[in-house]
PDB file of N, CA, C, O and CB in Angstrom:
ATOM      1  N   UNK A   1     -13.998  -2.851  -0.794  1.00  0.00           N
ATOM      2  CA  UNK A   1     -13.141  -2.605  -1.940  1.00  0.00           C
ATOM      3  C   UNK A   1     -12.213  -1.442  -1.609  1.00  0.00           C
ATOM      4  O   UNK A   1     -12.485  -0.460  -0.918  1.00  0.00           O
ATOM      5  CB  UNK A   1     -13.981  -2.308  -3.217  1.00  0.00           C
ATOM      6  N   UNK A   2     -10.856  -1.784  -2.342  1.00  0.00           N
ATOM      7  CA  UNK A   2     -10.020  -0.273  -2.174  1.00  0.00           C
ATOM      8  C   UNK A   2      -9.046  -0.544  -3.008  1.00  0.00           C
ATOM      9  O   UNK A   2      -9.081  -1.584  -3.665  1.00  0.00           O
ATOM     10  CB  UNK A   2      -9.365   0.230  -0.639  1.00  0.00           C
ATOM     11  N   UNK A   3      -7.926   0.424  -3.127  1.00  0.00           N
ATOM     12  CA  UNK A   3      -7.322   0.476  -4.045  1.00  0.00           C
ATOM     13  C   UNK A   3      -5.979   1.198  -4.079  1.00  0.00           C
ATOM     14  O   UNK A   3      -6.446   2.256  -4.500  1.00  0.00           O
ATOM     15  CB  UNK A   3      -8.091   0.822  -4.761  1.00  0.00           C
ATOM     16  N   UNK A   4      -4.692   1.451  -3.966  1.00  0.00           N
ATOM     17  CA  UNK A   4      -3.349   1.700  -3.909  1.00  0.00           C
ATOM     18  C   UNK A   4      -3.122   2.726  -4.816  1.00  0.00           C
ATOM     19  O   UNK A   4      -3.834   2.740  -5.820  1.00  0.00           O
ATOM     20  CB  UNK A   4      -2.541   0.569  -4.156  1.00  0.00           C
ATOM     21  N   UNK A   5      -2.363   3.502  -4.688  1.00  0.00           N
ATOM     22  CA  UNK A   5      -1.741   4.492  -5.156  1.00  0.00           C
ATOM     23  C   UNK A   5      -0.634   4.330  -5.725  1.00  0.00           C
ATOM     24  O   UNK A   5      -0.109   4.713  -6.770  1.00  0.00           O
ATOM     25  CB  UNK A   5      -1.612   5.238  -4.417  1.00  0.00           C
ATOM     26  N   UNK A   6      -0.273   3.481  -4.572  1.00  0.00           N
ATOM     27  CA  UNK A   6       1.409   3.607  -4.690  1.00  0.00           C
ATOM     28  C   UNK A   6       1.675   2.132  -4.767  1.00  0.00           C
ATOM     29  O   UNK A   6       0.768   1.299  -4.791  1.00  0.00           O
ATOM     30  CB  UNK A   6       2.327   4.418  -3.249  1.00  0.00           C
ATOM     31  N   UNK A   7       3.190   1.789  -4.812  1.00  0.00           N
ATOM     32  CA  UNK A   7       3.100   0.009  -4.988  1.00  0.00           C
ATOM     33  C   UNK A   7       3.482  -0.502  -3.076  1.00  0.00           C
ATOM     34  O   UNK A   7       4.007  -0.004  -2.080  1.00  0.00           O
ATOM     35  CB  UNK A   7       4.879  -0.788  -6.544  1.00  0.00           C
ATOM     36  N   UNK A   8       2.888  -1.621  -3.443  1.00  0.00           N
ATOM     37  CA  UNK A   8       2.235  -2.309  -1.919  1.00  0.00           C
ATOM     38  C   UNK A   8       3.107  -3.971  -2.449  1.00  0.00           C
ATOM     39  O   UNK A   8       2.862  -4.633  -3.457  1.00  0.00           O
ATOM     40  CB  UNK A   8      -0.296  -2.375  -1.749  1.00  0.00           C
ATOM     41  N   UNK A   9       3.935  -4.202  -1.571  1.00  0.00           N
ATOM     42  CA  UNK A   9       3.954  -5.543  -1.037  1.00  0.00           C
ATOM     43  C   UNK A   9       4.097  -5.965   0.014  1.00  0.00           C
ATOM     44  O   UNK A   9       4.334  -5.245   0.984  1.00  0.00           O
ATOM     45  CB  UNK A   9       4.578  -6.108  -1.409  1.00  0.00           C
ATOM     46  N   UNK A  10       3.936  -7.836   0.095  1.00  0.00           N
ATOM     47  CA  UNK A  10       3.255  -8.220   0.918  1.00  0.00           C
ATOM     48  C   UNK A  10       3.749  -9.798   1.241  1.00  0.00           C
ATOM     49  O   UNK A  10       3.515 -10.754   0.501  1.00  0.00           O
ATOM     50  CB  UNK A  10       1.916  -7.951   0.473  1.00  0.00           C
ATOM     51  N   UNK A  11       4.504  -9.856   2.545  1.00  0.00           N
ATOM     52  CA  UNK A  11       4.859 -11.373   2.828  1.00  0.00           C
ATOM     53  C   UNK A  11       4.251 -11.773   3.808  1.00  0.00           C
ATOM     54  O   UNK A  11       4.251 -11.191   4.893  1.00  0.00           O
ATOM     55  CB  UNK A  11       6.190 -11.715   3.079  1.00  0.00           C
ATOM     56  N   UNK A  12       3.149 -13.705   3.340  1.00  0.00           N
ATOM     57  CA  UNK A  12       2.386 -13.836   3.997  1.00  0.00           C
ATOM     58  C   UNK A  12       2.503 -14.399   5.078  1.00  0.00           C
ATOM     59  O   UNK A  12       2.736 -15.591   4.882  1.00  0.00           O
ATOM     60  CB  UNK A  12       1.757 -14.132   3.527  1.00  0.00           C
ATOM     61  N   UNK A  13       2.442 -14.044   6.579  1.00  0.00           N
ATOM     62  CA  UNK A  13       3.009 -14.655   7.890  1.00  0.00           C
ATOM     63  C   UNK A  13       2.484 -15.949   8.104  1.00  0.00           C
ATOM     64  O   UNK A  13       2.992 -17.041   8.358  1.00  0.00           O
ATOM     65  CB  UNK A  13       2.702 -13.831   9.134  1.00  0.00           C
ATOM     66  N   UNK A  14       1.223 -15.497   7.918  1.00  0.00           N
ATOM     67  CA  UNK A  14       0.360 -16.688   8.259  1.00  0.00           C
ATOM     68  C   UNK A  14      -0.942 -16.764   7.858  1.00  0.00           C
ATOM     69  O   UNK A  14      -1.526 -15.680   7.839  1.00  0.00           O
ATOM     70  CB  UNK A  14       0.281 -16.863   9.536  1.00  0.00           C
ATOM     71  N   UNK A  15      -1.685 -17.902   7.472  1.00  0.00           N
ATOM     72  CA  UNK A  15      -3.007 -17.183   7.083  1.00  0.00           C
ATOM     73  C   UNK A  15      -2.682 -18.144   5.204  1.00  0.00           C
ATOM     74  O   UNK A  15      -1.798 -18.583   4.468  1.00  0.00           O
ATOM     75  CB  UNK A  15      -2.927 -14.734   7.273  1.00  0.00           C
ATOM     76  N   UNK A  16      -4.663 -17.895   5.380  1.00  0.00           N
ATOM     77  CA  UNK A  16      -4.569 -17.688   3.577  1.00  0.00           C
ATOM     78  C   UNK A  16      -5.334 -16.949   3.203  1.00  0.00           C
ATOM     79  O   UNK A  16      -6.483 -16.902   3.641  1.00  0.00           O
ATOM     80  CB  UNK A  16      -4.834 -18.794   2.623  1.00  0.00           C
ATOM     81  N   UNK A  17      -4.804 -16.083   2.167  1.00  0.00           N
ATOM     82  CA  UNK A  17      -5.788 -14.870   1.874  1.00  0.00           C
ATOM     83  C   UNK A  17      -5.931 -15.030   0.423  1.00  0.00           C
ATOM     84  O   UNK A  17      -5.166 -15.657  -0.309  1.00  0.00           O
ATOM     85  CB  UNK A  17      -5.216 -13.288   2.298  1.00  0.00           C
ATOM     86  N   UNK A  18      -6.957 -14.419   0.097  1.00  0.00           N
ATOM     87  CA  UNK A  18      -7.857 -14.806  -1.217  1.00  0.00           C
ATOM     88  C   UNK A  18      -7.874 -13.071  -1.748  1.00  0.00           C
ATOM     89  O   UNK A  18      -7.855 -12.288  -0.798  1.00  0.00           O
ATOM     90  CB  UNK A  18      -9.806 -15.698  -0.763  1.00  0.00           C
ATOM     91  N   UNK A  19      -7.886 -12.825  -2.281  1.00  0.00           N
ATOM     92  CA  UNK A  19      -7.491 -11.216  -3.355  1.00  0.00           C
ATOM     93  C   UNK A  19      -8.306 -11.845  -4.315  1.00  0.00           C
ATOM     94  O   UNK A  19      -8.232 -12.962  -4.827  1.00  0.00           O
ATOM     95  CB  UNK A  19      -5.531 -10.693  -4.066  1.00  0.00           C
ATOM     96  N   UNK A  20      -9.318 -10.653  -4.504  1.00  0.00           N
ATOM     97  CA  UNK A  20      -9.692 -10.650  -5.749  1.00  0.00           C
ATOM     98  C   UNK A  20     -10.176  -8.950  -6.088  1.00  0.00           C
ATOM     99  O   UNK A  20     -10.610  -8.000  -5.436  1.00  0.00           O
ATOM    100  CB  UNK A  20     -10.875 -11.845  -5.904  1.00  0.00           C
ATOM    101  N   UNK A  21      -9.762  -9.277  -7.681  1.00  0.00           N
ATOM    102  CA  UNK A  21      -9.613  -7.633  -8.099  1.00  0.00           C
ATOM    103  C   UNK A  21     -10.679  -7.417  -9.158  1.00  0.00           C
ATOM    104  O   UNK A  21     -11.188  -8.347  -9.783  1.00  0.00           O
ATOM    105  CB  UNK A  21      -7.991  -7.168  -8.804  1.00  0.00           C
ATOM    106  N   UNK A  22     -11.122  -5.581  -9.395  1.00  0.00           N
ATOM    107  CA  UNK A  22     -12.575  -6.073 -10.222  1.00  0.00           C
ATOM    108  C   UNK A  22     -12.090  -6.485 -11.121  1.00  0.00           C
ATOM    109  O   UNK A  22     -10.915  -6.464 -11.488  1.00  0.00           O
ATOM    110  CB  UNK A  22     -13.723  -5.134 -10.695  1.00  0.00           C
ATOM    111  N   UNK A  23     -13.460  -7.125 -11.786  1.00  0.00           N
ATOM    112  CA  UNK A  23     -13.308  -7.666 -12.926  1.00  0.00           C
ATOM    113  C   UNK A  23     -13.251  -9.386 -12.656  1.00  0.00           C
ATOM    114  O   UNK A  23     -13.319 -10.282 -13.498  1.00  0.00           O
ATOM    115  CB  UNK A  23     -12.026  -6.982 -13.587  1.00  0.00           C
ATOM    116  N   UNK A  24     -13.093  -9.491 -11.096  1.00  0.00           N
ATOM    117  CA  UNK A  24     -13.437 -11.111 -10.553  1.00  0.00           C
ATOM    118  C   UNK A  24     -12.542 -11.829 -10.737  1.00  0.00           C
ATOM    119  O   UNK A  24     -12.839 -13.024 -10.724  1.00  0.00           O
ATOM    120  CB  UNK A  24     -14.517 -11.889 -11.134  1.00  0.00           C
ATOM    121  N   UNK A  25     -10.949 -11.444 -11.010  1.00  0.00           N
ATOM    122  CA  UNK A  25      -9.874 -12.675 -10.873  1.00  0.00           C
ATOM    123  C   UNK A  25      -9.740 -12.899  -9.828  1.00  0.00           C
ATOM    124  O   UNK A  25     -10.311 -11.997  -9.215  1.00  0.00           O
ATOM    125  CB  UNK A  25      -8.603 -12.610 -11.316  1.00  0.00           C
ATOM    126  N   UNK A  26      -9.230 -13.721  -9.020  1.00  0.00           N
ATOM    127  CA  UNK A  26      -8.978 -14.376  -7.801  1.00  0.00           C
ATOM    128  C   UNK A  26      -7.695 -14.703  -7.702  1.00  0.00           C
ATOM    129  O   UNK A  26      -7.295 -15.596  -8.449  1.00  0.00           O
ATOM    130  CB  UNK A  26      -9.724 -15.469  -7.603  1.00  0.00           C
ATOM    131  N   UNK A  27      -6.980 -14.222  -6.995  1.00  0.00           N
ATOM    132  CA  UNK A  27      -5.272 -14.824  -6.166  1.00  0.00           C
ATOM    133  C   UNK A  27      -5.853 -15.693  -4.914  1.00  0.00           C
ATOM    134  O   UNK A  27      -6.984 -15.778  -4.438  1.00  0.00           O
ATOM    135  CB  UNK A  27      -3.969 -13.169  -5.305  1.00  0.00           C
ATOM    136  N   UNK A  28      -4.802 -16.207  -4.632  1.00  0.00           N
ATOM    137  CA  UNK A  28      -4.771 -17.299  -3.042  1.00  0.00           C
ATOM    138  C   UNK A  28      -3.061 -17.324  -2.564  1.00  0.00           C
ATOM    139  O   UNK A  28      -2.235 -18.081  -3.074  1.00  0.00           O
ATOM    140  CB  UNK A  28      -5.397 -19.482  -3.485  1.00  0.00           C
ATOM    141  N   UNK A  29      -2.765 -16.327  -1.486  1.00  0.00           N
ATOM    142  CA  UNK A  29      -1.691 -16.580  -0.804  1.00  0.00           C
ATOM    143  C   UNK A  29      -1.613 -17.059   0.141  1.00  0.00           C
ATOM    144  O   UNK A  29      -2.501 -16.852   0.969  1.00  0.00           O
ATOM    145  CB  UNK A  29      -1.176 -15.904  -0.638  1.00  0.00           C
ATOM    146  N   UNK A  30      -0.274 -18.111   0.520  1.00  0.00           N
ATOM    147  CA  UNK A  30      -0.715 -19.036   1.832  1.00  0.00           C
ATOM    148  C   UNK A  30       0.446 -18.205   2.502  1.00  0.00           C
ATOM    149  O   UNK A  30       0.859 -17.130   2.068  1.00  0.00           O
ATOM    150  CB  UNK A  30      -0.596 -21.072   1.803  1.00  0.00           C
ATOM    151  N   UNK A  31       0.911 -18.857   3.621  1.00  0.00           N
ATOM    152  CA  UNK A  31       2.489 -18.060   4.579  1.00  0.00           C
ATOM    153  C   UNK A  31       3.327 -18.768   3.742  1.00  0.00           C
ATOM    154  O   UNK A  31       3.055 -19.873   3.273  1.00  0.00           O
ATOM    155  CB  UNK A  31       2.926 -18.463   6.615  1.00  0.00           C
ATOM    156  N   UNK A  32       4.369 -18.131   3.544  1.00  0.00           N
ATOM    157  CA  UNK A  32       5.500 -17.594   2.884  1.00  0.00           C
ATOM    158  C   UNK A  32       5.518 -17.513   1.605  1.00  0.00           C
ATOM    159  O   UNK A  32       6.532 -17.813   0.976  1.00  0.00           O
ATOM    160  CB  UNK A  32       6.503 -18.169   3.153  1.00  0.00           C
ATOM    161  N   UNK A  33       4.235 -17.032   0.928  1.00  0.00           N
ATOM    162  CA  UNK A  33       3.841 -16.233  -0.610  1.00  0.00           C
ATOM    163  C   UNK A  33       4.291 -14.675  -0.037  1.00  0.00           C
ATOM    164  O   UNK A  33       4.169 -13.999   0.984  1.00  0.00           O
ATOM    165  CB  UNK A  33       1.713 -16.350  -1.226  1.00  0.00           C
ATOM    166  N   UNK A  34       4.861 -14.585  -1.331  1.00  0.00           N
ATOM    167  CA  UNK A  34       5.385 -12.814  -1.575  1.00  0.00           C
ATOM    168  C   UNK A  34       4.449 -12.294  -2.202  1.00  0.00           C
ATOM    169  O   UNK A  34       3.842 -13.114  -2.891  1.00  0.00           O
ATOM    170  CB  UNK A  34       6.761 -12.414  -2.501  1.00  0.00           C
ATOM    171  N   UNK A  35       4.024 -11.137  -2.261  1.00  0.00           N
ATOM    172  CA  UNK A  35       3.230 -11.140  -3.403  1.00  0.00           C
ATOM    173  C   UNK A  35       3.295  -9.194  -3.890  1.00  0.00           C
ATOM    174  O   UNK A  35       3.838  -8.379  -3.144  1.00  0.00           O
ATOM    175  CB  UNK A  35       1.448 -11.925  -2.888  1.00  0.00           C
ATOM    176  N   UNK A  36       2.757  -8.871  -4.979  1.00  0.00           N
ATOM    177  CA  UNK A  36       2.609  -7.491  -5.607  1.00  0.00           C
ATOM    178  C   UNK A  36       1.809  -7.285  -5.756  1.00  0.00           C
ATOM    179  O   UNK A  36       1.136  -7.812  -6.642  1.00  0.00           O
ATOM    180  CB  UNK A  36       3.001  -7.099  -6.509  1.00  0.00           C
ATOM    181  N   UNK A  37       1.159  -5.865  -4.514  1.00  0.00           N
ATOM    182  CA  UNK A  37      -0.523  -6.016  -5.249  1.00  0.00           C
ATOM    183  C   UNK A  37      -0.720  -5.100  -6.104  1.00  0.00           C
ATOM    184  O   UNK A  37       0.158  -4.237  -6.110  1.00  0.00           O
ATOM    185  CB  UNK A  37      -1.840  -5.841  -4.288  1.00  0.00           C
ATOM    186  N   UNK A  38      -1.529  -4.974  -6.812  1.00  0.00           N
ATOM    187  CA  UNK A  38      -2.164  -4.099  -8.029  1.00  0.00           C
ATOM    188  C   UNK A  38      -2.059  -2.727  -7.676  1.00  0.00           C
ATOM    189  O   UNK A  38      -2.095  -2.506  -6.466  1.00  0.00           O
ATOM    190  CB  UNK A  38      -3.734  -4.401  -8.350  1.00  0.00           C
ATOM    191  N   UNK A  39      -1.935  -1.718  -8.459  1.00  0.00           N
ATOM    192  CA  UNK A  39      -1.847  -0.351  -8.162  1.00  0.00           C
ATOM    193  C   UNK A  39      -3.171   0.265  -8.988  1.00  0.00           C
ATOM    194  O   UNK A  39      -3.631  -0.133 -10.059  1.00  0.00           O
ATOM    195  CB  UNK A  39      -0.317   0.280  -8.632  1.00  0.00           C
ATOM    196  N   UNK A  40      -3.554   1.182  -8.279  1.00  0.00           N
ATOM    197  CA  UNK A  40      -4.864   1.821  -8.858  1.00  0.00           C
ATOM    198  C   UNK A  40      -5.753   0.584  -9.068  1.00  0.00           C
ATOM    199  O   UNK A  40      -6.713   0.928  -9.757  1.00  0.00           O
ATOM    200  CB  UNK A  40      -4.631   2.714 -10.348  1.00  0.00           C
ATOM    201  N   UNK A  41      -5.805  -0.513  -8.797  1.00  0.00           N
ATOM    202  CA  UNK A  41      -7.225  -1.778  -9.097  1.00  0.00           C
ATOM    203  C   UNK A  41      -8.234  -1.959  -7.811  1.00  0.00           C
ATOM    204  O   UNK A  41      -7.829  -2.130  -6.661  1.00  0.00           O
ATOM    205  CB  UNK A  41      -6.507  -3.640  -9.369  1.00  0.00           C
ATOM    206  N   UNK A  42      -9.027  -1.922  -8.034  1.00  0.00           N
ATOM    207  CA  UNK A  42     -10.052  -2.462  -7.042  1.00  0.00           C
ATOM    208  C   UNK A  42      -9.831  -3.559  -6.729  1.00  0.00           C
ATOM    209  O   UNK A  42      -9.698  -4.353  -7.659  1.00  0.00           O
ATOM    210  CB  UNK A  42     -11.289  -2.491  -7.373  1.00  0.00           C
ATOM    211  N   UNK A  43      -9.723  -3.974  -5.617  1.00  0.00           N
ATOM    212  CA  UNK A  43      -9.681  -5.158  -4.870  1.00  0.00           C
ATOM    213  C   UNK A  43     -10.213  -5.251  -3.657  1.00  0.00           C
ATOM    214  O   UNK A  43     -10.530  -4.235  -3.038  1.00  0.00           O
ATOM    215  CB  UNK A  43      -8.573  -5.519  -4.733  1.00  0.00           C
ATOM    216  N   UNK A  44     -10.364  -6.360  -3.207  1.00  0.00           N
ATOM    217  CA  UNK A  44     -10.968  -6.945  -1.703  1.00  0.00           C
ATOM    218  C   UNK A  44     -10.006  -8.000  -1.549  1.00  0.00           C
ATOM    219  O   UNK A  44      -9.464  -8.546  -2.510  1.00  0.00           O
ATOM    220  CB  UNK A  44     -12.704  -7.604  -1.632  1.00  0.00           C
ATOM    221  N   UNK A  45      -9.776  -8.307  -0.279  1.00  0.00           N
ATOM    222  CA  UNK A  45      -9.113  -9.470   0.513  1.00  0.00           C
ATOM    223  C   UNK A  45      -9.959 -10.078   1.667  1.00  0.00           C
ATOM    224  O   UNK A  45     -10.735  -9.361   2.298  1.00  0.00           O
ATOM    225  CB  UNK A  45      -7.778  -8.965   1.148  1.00  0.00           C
ATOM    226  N   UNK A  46      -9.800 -11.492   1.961  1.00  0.00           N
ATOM    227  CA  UNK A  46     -10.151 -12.112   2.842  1.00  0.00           C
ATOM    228  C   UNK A  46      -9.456 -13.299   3.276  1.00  0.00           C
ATOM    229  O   UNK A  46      -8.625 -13.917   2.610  1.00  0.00           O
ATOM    230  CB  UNK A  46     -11.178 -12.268   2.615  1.00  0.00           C
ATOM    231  N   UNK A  47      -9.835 -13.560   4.377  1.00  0.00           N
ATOM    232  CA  UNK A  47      -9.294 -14.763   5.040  1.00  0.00           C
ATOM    233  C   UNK A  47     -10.113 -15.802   4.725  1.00  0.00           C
ATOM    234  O   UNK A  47     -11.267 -15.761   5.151  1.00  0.00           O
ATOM    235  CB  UNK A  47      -9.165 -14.668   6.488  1.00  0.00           C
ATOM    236  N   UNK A  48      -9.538 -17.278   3.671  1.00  0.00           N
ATOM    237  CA  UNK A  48      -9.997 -18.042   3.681  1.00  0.00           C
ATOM    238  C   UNK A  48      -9.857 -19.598   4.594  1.00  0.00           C
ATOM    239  O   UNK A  48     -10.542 -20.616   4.688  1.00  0.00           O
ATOM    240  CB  UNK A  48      -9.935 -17.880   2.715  1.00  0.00           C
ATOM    241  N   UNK A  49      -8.738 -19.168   5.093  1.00  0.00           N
ATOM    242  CA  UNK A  49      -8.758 -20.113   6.187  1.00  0.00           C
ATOM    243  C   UNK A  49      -9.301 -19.652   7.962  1.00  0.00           C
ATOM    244  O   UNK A  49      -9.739 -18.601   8.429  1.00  0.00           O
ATOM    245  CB  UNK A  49      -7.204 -20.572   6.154  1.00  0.00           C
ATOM    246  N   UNK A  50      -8.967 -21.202   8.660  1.00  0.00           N
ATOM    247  CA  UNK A  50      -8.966 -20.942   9.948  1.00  0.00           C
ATOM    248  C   UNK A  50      -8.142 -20.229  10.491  1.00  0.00           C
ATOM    249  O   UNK A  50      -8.518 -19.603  11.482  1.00  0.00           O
ATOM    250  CB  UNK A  50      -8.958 -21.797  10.510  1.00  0.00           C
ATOM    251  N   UNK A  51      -6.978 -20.109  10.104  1.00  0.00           N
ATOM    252  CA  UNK A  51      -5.757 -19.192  11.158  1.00  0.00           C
ATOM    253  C   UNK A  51      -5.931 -17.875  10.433  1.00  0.00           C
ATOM    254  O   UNK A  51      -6.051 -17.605   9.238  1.00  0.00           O
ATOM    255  CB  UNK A  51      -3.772 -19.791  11.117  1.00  0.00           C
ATOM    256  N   UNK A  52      -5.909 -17.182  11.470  1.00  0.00           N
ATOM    257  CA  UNK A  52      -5.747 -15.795  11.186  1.00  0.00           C
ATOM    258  C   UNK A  52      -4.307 -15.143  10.139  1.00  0.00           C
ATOM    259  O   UNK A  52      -3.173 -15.623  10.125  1.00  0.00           O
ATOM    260  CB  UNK A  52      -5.695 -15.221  12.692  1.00  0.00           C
ATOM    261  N   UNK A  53      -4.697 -14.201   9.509  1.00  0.00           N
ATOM    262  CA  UNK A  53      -4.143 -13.635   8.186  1.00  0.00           C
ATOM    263  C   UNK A  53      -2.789 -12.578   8.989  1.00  0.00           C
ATOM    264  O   UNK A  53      -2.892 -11.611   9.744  1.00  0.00           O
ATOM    265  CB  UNK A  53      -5.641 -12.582   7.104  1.00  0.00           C
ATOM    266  N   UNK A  54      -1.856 -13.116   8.554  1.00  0.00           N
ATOM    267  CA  UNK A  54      -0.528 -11.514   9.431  1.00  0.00           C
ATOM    268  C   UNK A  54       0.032 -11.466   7.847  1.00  0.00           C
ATOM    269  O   UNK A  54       0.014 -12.253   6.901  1.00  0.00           O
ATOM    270  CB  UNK A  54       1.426 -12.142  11.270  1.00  0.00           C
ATOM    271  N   UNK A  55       0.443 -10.361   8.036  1.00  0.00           N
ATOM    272  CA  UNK A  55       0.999  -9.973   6.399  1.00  0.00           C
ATOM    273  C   UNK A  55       2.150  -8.927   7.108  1.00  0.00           C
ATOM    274  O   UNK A  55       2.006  -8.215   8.101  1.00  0.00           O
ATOM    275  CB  UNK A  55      -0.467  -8.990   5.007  1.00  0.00           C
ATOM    276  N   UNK A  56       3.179  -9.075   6.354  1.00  0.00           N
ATOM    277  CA  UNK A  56       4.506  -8.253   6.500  1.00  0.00           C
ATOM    278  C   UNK A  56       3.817  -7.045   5.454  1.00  0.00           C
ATOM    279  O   UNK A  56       2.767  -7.231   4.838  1.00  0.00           O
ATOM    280  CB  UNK A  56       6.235  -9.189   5.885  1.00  0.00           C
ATOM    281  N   UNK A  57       4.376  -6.174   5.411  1.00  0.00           N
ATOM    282  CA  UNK A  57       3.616  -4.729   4.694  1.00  0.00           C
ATOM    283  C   UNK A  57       4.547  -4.170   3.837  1.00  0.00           C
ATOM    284  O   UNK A  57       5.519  -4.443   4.541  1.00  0.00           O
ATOM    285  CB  UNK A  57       3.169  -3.441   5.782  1.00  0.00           C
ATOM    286  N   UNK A  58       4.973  -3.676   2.999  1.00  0.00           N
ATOM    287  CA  UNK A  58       5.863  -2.902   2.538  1.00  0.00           C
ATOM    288  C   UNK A  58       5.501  -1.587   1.511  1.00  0.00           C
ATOM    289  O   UNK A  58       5.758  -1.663   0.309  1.00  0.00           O
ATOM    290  CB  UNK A  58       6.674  -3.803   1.986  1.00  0.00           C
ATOM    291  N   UNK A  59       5.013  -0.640   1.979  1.00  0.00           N
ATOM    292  CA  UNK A  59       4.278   0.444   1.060  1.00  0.00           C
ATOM    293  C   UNK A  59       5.707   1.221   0.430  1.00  0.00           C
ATOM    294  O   UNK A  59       6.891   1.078   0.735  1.00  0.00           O
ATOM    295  CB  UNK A  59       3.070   1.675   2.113  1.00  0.00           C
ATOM    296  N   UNK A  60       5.134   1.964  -0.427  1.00  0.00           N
ATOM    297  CA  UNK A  60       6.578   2.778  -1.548  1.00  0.00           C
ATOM    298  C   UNK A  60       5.655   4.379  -1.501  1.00  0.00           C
ATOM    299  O   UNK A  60       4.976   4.928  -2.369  1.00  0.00           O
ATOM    300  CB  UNK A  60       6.830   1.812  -3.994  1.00  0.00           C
ATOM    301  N   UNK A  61       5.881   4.643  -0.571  1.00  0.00           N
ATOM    302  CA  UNK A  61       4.599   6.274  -0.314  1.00  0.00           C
ATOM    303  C   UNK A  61       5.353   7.174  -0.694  1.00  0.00           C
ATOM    304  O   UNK A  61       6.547   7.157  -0.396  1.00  0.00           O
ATOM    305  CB  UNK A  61       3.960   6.885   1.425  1.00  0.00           C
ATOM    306  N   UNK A  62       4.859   8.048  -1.358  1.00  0.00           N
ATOM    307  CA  UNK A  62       4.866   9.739  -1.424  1.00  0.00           C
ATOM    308  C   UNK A  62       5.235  10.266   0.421  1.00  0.00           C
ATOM    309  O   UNK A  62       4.442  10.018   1.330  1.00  0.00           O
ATOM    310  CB  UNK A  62       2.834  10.437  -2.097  1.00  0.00           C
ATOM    311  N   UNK A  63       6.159  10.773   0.567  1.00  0.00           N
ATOM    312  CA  UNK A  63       5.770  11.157   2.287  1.00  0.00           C
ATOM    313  C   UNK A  63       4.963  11.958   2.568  1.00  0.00           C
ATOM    314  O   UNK A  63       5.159  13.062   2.058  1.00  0.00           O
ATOM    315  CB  UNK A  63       6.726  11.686   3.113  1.00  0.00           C
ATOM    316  N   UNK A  64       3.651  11.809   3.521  1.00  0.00           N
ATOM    317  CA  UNK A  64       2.444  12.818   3.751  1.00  0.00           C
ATOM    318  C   UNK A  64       1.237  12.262   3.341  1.00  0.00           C
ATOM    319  O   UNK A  64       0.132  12.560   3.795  1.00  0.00           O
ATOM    320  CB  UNK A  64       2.578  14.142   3.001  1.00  0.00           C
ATOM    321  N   UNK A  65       1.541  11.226   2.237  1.00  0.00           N
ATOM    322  CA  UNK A  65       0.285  10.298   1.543  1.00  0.00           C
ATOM    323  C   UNK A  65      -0.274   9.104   2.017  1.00  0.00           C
ATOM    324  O   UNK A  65       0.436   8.410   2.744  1.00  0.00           O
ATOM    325  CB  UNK A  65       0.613   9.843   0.321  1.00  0.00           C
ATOM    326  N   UNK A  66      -1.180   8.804   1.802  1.00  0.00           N
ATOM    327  CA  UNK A  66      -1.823   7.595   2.471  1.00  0.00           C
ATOM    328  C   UNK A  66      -1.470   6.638   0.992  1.00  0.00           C
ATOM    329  O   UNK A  66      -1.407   7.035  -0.171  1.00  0.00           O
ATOM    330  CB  UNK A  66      -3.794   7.842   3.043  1.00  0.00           C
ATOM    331  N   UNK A  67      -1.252   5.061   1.628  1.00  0.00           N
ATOM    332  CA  UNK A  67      -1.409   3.589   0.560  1.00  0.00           C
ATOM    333  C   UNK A  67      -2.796   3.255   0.146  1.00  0.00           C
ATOM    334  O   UNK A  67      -3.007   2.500  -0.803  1.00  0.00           O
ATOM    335  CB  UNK A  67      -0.896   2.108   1.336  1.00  0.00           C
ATOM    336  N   UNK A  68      -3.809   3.841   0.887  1.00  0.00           N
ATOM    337  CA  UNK A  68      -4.824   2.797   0.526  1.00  0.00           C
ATOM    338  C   UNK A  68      -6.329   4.206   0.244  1.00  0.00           C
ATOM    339  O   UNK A  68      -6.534   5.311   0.746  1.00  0.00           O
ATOM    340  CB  UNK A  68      -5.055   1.292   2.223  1.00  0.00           C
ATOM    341  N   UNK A  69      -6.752   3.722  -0.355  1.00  0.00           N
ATOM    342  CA  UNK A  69      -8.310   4.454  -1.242  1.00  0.00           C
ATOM    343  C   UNK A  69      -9.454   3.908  -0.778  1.00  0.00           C
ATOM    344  O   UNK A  69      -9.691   3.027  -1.605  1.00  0.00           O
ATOM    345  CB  UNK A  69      -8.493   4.153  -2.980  1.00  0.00           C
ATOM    346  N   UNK A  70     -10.296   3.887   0.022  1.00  0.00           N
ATOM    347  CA  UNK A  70     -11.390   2.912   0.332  1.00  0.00           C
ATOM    348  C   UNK A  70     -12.619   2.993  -0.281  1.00  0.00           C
ATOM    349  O   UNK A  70     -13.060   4.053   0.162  1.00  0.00           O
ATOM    350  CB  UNK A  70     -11.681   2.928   1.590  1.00  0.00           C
ATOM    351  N   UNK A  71     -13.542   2.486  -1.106  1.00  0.00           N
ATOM    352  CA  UNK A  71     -14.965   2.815  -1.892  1.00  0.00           C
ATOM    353  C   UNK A  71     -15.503   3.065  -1.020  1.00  0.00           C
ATOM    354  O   UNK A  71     -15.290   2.353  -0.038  1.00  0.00           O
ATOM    355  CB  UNK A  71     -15.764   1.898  -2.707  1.00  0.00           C
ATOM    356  N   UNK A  72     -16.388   4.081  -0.902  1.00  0.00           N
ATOM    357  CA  UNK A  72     -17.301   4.255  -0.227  1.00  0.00           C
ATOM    358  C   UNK A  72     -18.469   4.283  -1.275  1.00  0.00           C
ATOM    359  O   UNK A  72     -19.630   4.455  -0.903  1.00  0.00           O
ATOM    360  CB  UNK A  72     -17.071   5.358   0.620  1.00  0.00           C
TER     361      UNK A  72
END
């Protein structure tokens, strides 16, 4: 699980990835889904297919700050 600060998007190269945020909703992006991920939400991602997951990245940072929060 982790979680954004700042706003995060995301174009999918290849791959299908499955997002789900707490509270148990579920997204499914395949390659060439855009997508907006959640700010401050808990989430996990995975690869639900065979081909491996590439994602274009686009973070909106504070300069000096990190995008991502990890649960420990």
């Amino acid at each position: 699980m982790h979680k954004h600060p700042y706003p995060r998007y995301g174009y999918v190269l290849s791959g299908t990835l499955e997002v789900t945020v707490s509270g148990g909703k579920t997204y499914r992006y395949k390659a060439g889904d855009f997508m907006a991920e959640v700010v401050n939400t808990w989430h996990t991602g995975k690869n639900v297919g065979d081909t491996t997951v590439r994602l274009l990245v686009i973070d909106q940072v504070v300069p000096g700050h990190s995008n991502t929060i990890v649960r420990r």
